[in-house]
N, C-alpha and C positions, 0 to 999 in steps of 0.2 A: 515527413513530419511537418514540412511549413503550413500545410493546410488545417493542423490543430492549432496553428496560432497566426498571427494576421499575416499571410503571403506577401511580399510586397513590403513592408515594415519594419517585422523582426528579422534578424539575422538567419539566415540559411544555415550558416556551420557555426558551432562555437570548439574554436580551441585548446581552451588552458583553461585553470581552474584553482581560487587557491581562497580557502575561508569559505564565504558567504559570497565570494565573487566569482563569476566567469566572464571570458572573453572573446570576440569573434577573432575571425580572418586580418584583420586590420587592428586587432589590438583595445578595440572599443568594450568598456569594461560594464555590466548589469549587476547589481542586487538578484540574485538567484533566488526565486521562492520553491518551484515546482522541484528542486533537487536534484536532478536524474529521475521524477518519478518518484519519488520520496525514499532513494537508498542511501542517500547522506544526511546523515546523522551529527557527525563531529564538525564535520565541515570538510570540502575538498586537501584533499593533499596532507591531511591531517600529521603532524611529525609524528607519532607514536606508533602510528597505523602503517604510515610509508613505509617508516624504517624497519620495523616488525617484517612485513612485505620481504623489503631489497633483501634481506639477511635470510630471511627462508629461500630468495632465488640462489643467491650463490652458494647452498649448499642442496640442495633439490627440491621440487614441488609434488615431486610424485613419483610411486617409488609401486614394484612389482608386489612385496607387499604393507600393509597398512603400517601407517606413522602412529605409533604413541598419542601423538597430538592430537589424534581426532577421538582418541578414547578420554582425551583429557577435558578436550571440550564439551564431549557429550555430559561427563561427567558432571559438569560446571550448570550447562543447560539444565540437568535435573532437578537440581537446586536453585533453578530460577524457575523455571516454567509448573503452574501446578499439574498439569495433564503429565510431562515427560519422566515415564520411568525405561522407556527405550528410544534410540533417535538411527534415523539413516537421512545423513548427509546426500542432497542436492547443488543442483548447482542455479535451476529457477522457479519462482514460484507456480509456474504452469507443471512442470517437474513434479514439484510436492504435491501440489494438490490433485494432482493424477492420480501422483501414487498412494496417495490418504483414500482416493475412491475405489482406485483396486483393493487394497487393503482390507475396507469394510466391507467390498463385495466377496472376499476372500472368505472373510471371517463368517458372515451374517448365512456365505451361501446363497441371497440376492441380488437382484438385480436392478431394481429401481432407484432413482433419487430424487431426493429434493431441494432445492439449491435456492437460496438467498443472497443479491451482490453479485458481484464478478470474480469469476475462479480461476481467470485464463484464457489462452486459447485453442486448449486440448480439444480435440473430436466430442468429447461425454459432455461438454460444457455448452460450446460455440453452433452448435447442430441446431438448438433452440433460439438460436441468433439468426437477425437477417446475413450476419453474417458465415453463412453454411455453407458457402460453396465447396465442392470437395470431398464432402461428409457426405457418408453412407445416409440415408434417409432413416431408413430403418434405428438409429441408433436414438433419434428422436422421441420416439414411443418409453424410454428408459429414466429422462430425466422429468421433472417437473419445477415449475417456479412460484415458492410462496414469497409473501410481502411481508416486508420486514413490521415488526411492534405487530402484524396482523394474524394471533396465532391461530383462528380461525380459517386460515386458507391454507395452513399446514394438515389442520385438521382434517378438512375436504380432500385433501392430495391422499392422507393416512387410509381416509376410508375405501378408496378406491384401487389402491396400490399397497404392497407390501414392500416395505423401502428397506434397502441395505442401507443407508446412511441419509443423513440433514446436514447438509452443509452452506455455512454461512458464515459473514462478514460478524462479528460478536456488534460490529457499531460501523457506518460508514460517516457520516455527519448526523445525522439523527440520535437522538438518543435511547436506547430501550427503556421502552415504559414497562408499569404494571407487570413488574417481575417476568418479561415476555421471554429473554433467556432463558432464565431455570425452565419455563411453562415449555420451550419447546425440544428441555433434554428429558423432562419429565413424558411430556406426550410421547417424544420416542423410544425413549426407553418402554414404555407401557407397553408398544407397538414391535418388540423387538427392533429397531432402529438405534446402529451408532450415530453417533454427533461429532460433527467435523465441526472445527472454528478455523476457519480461516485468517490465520495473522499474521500477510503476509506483507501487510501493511501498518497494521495497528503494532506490530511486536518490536517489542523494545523500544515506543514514544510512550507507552502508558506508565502513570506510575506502579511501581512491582516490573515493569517491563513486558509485560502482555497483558491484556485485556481479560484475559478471562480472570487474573488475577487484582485488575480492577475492580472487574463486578463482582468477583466471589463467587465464580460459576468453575463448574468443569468439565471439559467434554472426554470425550474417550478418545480421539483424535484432534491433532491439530499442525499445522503449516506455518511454517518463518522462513524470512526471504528479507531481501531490498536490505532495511537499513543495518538487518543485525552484522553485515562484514565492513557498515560505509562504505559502500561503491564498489564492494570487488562482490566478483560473484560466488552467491555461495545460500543455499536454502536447507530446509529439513522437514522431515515428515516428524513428527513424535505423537506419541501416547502412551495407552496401558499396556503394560507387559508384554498380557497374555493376547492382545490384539496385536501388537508388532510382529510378534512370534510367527504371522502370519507369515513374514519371507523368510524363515528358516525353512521354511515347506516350500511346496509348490508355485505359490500367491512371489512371482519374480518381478523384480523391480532393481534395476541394476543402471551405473553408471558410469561410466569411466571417468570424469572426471570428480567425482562425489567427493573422495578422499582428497582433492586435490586442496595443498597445503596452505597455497595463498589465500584463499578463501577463510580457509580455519585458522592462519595465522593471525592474520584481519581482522579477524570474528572475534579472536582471544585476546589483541591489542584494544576491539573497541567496547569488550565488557574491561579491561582492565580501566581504562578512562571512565565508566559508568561506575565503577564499584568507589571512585577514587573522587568524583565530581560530583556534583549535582546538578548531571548532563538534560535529567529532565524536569526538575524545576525549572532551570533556566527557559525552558523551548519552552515548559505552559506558560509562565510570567511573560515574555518576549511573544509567545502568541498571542493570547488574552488579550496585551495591550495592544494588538495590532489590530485585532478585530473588532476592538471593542470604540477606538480610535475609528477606522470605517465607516461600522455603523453611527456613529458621535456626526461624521460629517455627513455622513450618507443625509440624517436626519435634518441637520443642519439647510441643507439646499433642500429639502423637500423632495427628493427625488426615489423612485420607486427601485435600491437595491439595498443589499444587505448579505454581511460576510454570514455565516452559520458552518455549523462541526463544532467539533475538538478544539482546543487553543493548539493544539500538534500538526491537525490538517484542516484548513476549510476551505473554502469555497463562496466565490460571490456568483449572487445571484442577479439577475438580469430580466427584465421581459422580453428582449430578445437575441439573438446571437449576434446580431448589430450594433446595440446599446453595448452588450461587452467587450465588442472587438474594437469600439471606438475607446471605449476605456484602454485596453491592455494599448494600443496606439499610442495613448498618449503617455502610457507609464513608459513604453519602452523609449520611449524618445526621450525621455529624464535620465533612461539608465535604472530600471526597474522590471525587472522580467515576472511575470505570472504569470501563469499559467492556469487549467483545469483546477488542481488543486495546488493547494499554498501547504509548505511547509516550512517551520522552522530549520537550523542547526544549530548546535552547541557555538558556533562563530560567529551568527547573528549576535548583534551588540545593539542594548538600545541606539545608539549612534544612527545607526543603519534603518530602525527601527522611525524613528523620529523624521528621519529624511523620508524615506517610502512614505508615511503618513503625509509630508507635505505635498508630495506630488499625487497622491491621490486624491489632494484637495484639488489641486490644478486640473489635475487627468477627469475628476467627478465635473467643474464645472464646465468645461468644455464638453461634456453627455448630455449636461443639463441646456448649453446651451444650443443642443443641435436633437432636442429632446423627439422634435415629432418626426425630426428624418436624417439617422443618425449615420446612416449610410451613406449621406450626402459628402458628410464629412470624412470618409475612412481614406488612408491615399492606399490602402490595399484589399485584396480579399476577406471577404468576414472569415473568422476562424470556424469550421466545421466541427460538429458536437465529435467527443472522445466517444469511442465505441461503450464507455462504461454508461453512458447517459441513454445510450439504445432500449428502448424499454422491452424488456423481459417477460 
C-alpha cells in the first residue's frame, strides 16, 4: 500500500487507532480521513462496538448451527433498506457482489452484464481490467461497461446483449442527473434485466442509510459492506424474495464464516448508535464544511484543485498526480492523513475539522508555490492512481 500514498513520507505501518485518530510504529498520531477505506463509521475503537464485540467472544462467534442474532439482524436490515425482504450474510464486498451476479444469473437464466463503478476484485468484474492477470479470457465477452448519468451507452450495451443484471455504484462523487437511476431500472426491466446497486460504500453514510433510499429508487438486488459492522468484517447480499430464493435451489453461494457473530454483533451495536444519534447529520455538516472550506481556499490562492462528491465521501482533484502528492506531503507532515477518498466519522469534531482546514491552507500554498514543477519539491515517490480510477 505505500505506493497509493507518497512512499518515502507517509508512514509504512500504522498501529493503533482510537476516534478520528491513528498512530504509526513510533507513536506519531494523524487526523485519519480515508478510514480503513471507508468502514469506519463511528470512529475507531468505538465503546459500544468494542464492548458488544469482547462479550460475544467470550461466549462464542460461531457455532455448528445458526445464532438467533443473524435472524435478528436481518430482521432489522428489512426495515432499513428498501430492496431487503431476504438477506445472506457476507463477510466482503467482493463476496456480495459476486454473489448478487450469480444470483441474477441464477434467476434471469443469463449470462451477460453490465456494470457501472468498481464491484471488486472477482474474475466476472477485474477480466475487463488492465488488471486480468489470471483470468480465463473467455469470461471477458460476458461483462460490459456503461458510464454513469450516460444512459445511452447502457442502451447500446441492451441492444446487442441480453443481460442477466446492471450493476452499479447508485452515486460515486457525481451526482445522478435527469432521473438517470429510475431510467436505467426502467430500461432493464423493459429488457428483462435485474438491477444490482452496489452499496457497499454508500450504505449506511446516506441519509435513510442507503442510497437507494436517498433517491427514492429500488433495485431488485443490492450489496452492503465496509461501514455497516465499523471496522469488523462483515457484508450482505439482499433483495426481493422471490429472487433470493434463488439459493434455496441450486444458484450456491456459501460461506463459512457469513454467520459469523462478531461481524453481526458489530453490525447490531452500530445500527443501535445510528438509531439513538444523529450519526449522519453529524458526518454531512462535518463534511460539507470541510469541503466547502477547501474549495474557499482552493479559490483563494487561485490554484487549479477542488474537493467534489458527497459531504460523506470526496475527493480532491489535481491536474496531476504530482500536484497531489505534494499536497497530501505536506498534510501528513502537520499530522493529516488523506487519502484517495475522504471520509467523515461520527468522532470527527469540528475541532479536528478546523485544524485539517488550516494546514490545507499551509499544505495548498506550498503546491502553489512549486506550481510549474511540483515534483521538484516531493521528498518521496508520487502516489500511484488506486485501481478504481483505472478507466473502464
Amino acid at each position: 500500500m505505500p505506493s497509493r500514498f507518497v512512499d518515502g513520507v507517509y508512514p509504512i505501518y500504522l498501529e493503533a487507532a482510537k476516534g478520528c485518530y491513528v498512530a504509526d510504529e513510533e507513536g506519531n498520531m494523524f487526523i485519519d480521513y480515508p478510514l480503513g477505506l471507508g468502514v469506519i463509521l463511528l470512529g475507531y475503537n468505538y465503546p459500544s462496538v468494542t464492548n458488544s464485540v469482547i462479550q460475544r467472544m467470550v461466549v462464542g462467534t460461531i457455532f455448528t448451527l445458526p445464532s438467533y442474532q443473524e435472524t435478528y439482524l436481518a430482521k432489522k436490515l428489512k426495515k432499513i433498506i428498501p430492496c431487503c425482504e431476504m438477506v445472506r450474510f457476507l463477510k466482503t464486498g467482493s463476496e456480495a457482489t459476486s454473489a448478487a451476479i450469480k444470483i441474477a444469473r441464477s434467476y434471469t437464466s443469463r449470462e451477460h452484464i453490465a456494470y457501472c463503478g468498481y464491484h471488486g476484485w472477482h474474475d466476472w468484474y477485474t477480466v475487463n481490467t488492465p488488471k486480468n492477470k489470471g483470468i480465463p479470457k473467455c469470461y471477458a465477452k460476458l461483462t460490459h461497461r456503461f458510464d454513469f448519468n450516460d444512459i445511452q451507452s447502457l442502451s447500446d450495451i441492451i441492444k446487442k446483449h441480453k443481460l442477466a443484471a446492471v450493476i452499479l455504484e447508485p452515486c460515486i462523487f457525481e451526482e445522478p442527473k435527469d432521473n438517470f437511476l429510475k431510467k436505467v431500472i426502467n430500461l432493464a426491466h423493459k429488457n428483462g434485466a435485474l438491477v444490482i446497486f452496489d452499496e457497499i460504500v454508500t450504505g449506511f453514510r446516506f441519509p435513510g442509510l442507503s442510497a437507494q433510499k436517498f433517491f427514492k429508487v429500488k433495485p431488485d438486488l443490492a450489496t452492503f459492506g465496509k461501514a455497516m459492522g465499523n471496522g469488523f468484517p462483515i457484508s450482505c447480499v439482499c433483495g426481493r424474495k422471490e429472487i433470493m430464493k434463488e439459493l434455496e435451489g441450486d444458484c450456491f453461494v456459501s460461506s463459512t464464516f457469513g454467520g459469523d457473530l462478531v461481524g453481526i454483533n458489530a453490525t447490531l451495536a452500530t445500527l443501535g448508535v445510528l438509531e439513538t444519534n444523529d450519526v449522519i447529520g453529524h458526518i454531512w455538516f462535518l463534511g460539507q464544511y470541510l469541503k466547502d472550506g477547501y474549495n474557499e481556499i482552493a479559490k483563494s490562492l487561485g490554484i487549479e484543485t477542488s474537493c467534489i462528491g458527497y459531504p460523506n465521501r470526496t475527493m480532491h482533484l489535481f491536474p496531476t498526480p504530482e500536484h497531489k502528492s505534494l499536497f497530501w506531503q505536506e498534510c501528513i507532515k502537520r499530522g493529516v492523513l488523506f487519502g484517495y477518498a475522504q471520509f467523515i466519522s461520527y468522532s470527527h469534531t469540528q475541532q479536528e475539522i478546523d485544524y485539517t482546514l488550516e494546514v490545507v491552507k499551509k499544505a495548498l500554498t506550498i503546491v502553489k508555490d512549486n506550481w510549474s514543477n511540483p515534483k521538484k519539491a516531493l521528498k518521496g515517490k508520487s502516489a500511484e492512481e488506486v485501481f478504481r480510477l483505472i478507466k473502464r
